[in-house]
Backbone as CSV, one residue per row, in Angstrom:
resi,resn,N_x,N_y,N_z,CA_x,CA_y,CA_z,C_x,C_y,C_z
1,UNK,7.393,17.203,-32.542,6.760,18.036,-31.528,7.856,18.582,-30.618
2,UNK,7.747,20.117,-30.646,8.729,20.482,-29.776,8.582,20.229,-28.007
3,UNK,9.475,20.463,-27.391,9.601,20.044,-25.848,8.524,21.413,-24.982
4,UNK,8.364,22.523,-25.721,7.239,23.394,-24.860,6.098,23.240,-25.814
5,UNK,5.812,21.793,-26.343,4.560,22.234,-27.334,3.946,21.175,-26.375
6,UNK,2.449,21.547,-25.912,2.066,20.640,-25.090,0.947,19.226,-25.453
7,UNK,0.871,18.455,-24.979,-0.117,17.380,-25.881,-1.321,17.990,-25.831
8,UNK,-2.364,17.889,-27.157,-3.445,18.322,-27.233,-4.208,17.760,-26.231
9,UNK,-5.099,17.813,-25.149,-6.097,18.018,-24.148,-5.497,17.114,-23.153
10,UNK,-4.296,16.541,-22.800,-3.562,15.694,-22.222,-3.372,17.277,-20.610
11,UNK,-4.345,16.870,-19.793,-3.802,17.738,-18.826,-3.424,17.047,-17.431
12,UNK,-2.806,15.855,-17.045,-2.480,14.931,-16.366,-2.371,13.628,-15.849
13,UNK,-2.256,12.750,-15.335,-1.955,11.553,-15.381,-3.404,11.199,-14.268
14,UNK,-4.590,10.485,-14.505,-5.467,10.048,-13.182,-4.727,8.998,-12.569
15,UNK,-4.296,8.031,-13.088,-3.855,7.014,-12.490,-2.535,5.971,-13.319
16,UNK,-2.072,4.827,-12.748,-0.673,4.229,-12.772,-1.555,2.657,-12.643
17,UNK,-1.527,1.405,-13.531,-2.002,0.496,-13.192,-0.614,-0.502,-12.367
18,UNK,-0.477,-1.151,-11.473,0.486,-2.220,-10.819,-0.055,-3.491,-10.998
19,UNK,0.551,-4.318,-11.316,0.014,-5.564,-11.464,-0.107,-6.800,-10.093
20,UNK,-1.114,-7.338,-9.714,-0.575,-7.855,-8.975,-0.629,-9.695,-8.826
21,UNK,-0.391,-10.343,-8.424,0.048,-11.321,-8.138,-1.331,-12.465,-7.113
22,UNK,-1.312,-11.544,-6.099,-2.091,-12.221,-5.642,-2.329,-10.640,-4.789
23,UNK,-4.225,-10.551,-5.011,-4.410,-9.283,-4.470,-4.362,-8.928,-3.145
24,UNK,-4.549,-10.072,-2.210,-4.959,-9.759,-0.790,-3.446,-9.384,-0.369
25,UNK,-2.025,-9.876,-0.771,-0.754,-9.467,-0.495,-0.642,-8.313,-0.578
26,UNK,-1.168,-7.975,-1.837,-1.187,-6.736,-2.402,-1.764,-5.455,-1.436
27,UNK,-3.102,-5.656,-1.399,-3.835,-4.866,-0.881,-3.043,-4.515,0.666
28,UNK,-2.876,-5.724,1.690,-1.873,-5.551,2.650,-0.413,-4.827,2.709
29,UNK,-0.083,-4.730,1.325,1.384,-3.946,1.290,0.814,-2.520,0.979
30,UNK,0.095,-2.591,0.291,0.010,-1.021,-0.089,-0.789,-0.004,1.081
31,UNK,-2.062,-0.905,1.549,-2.734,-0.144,2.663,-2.573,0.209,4.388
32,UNK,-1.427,-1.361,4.398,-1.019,-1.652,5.524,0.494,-1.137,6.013
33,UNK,1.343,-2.358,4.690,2.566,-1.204,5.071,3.562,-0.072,4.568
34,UNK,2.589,0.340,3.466,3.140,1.723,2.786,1.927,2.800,3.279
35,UNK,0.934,2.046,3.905,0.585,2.863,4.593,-0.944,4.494,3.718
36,UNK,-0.817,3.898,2.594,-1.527,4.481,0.990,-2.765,4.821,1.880
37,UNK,-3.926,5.739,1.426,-4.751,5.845,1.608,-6.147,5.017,0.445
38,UNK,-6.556,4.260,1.084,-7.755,3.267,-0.071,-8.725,4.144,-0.583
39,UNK,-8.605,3.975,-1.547,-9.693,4.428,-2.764,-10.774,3.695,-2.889
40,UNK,-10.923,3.169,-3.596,-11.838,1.786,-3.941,-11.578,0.214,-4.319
41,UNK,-12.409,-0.406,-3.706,-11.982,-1.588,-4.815,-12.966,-1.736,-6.272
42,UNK,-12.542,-2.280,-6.975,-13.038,-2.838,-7.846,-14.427,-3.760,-8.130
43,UNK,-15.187,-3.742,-7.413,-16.415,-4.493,-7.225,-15.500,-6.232,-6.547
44,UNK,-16.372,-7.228,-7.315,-15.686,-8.710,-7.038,-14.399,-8.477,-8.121
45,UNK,-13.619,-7.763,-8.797,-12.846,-8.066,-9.717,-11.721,-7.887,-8.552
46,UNK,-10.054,-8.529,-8.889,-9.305,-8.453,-8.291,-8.447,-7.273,-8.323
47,UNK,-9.211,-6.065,-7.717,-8.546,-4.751,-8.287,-8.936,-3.841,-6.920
48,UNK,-7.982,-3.049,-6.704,-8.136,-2.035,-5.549,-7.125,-0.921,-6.173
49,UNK,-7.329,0.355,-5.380,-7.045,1.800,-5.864,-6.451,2.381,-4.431
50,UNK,-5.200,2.736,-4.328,-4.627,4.002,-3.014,-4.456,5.038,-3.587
51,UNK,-4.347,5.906,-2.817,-3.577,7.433,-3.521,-2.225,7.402,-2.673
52,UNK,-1.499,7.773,-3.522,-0.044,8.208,-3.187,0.142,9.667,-3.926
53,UNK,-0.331,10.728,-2.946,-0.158,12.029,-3.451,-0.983,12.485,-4.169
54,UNK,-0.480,12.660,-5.283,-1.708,13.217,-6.232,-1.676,12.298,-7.376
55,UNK,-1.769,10.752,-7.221,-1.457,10.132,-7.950,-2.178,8.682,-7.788
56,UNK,-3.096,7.819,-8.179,-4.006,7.131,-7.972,-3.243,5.664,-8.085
57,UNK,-2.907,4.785,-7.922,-2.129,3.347,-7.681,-3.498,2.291,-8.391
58,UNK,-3.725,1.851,-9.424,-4.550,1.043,-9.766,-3.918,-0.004,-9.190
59,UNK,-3.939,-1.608,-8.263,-3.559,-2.545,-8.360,-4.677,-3.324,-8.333
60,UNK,-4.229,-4.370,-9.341,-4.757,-4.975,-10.405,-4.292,-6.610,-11.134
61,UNK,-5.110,-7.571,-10.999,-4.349,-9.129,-11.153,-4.617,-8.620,-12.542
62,UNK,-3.730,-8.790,-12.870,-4.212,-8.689,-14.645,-4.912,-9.770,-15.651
63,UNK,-4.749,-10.879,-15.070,-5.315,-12.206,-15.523,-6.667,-12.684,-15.399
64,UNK,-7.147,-11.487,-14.401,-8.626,-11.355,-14.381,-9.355,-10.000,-15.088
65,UNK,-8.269,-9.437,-15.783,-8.840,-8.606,-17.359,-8.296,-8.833,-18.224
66,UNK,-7.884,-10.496,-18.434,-7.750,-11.247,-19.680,-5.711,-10.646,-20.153
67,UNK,-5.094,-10.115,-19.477,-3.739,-9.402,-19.540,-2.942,-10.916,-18.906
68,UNK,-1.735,-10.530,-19.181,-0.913,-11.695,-19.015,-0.026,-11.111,-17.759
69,UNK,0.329,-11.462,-16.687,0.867,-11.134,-15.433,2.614,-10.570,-15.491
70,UNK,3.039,-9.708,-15.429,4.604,-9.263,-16.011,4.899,-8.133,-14.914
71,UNK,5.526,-8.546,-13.940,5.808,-7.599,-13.026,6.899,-6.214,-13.300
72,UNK,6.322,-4.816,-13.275,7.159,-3.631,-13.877,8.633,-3.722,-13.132
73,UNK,9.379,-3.822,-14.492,10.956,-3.987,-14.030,11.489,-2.929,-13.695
74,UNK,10.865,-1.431,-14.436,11.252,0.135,-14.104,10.584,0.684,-13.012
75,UNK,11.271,1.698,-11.768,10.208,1.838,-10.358,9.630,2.729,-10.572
76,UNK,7.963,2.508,-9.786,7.505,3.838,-9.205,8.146,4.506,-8.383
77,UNK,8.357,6.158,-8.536,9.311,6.497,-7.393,8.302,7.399,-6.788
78,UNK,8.174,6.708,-4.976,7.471,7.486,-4.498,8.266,8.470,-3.428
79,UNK,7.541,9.965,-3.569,8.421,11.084,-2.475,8.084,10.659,-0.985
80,UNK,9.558,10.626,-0.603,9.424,10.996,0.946,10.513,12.015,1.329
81,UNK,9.935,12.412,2.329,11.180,13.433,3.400,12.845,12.361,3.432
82,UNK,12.440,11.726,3.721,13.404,10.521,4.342,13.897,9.395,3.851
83,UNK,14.426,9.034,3.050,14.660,8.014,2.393,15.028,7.004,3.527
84,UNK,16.447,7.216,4.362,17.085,6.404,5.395,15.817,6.262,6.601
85,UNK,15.210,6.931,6.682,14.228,6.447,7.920,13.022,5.343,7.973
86,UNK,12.368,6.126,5.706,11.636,4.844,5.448,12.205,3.853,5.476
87,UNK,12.826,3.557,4.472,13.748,2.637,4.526,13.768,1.692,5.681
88,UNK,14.449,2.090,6.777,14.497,1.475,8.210,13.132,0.633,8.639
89,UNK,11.805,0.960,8.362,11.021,1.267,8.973,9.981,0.339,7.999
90,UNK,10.548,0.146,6.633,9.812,-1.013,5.683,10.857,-1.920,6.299
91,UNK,11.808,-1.713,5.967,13.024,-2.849,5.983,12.584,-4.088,7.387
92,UNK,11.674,-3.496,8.708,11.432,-3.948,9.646,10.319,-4.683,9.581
93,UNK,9.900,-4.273,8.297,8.279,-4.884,8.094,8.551,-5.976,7.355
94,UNK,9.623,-6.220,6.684,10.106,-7.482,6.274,9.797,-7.189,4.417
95,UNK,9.747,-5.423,4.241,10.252,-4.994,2.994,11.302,-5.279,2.316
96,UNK,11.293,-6.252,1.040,12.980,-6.537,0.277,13.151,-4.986,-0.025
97,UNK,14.568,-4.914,-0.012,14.797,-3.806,-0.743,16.083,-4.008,-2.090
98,UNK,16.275,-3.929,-3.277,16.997,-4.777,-3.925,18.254,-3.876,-4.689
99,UNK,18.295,-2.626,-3.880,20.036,-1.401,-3.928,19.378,-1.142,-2.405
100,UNK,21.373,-0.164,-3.021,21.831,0.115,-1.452,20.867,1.472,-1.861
101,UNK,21.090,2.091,-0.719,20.094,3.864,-0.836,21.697,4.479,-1.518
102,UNK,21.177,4.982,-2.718,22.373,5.725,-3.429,21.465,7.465,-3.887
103,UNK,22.671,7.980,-4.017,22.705,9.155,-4.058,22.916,9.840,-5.429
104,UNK,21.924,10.524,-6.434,21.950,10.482,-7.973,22.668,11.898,-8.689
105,UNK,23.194,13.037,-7.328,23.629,13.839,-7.281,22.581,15.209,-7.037
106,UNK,21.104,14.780,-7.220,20.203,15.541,-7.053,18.971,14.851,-5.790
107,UNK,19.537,13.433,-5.979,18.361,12.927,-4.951,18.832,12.019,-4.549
108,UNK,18.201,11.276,-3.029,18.354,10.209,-2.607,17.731,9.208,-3.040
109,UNK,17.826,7.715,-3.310,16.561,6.490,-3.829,16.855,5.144,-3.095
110,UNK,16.368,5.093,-3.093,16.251,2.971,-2.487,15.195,2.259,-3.370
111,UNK,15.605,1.500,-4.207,14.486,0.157,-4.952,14.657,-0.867,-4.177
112,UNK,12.829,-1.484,-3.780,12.855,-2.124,-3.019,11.030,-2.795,-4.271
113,UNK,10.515,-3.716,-3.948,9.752,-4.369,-4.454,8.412,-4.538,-3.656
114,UNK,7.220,-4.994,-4.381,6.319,-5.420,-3.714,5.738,-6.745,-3.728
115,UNK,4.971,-7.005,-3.221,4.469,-8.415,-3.150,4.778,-9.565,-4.828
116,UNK,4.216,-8.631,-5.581,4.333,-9.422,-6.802,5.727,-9.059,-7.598
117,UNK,6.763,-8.680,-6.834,7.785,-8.301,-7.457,8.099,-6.778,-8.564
118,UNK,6.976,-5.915,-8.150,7.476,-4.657,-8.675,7.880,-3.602,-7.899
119,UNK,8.662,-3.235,-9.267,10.275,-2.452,-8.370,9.353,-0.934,-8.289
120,UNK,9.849,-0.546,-6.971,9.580,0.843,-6.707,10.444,1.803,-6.023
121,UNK,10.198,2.564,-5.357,11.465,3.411,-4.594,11.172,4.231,-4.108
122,UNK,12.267,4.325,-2.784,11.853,6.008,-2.266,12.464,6.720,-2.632
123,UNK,12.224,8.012,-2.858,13.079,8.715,-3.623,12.504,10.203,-2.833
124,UNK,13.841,11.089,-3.030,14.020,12.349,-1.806,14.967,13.342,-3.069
125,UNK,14.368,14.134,-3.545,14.942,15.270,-3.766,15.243,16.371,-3.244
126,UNK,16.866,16.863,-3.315,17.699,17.134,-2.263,17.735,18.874,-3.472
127,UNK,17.878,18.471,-4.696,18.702,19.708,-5.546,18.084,19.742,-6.732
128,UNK,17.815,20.771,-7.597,17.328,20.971,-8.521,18.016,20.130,-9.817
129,UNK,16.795,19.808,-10.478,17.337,18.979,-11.536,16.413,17.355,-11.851
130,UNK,15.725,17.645,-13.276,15.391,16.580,-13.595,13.963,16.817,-13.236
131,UNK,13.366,17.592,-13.061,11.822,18.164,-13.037,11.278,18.923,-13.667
132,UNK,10.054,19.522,-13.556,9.742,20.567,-14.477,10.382,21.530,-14.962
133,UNK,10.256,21.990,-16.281,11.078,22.873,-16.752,12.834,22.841,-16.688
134,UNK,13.383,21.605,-16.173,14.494,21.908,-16.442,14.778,21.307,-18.144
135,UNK,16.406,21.970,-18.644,16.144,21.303,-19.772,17.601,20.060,-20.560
């Protein structure tokens, strides 16, 4: 399949599942101090939903839909204006963050983790490159 051939009826992503650990941590990091807007929860199952953009955050114990618990070693990278300010400003909330804020020649990033140990990041694009249509 070529790179402008597009997937048959594939017209975007609804949502990203996160695994979590223990949900009420969970739910507190994402609503409290990333600050996400809440979607839903899950009825009694251990599952809640934020939006980050245009992009839906399933978090989710996985061991209560029979899944085995494996925290994502690769990050979500979420946009901000500011990398150095978030940064500052989780870092106070008693956010790990686990790099320094480095610079990729097109963007700024910081990986930093959540409750159950998945890696995520802020990430700030500064320069073209590595998005749509480039090739």
């Amino acid at each position: 399949m070529s790179s402008s051939t597009a997937a048959p009826g594939i017209t975007g992503v609804d949502f990203v599942a996160l695994p979590a650990k223990d949900i009420e941590a969970s739910r507190r990091f994402y609503g409290t101090i990333l600050g996400l807007p809440f979607v839903k929860n899950y009825g009694d199952m251990p599952a809640t939903e934020y939006q980050a953009g245009n992009l839906t955050l399933a978090i989710m114990e996985p061991t209560a839909f029979g899944q085995e618990f494996r925290p994502l070693a690769l990050p979500v990278a979420f946009r901000v204006d500011d990398v150095a300010a978030v940064r500052e400003r989780l870092e106070e909330q008693g956010v790990k963050f686990v790099s320094e804020t480095f610079d990729s020649g097109v963007c700024h990033q910081a990986i930093f983790l959540d409750p159950a140990g998945n890696a995520l990041d802020l990430h700030h694009r500064y320069a073209p490159g590595g998005g749509l249509g480039d090739a």
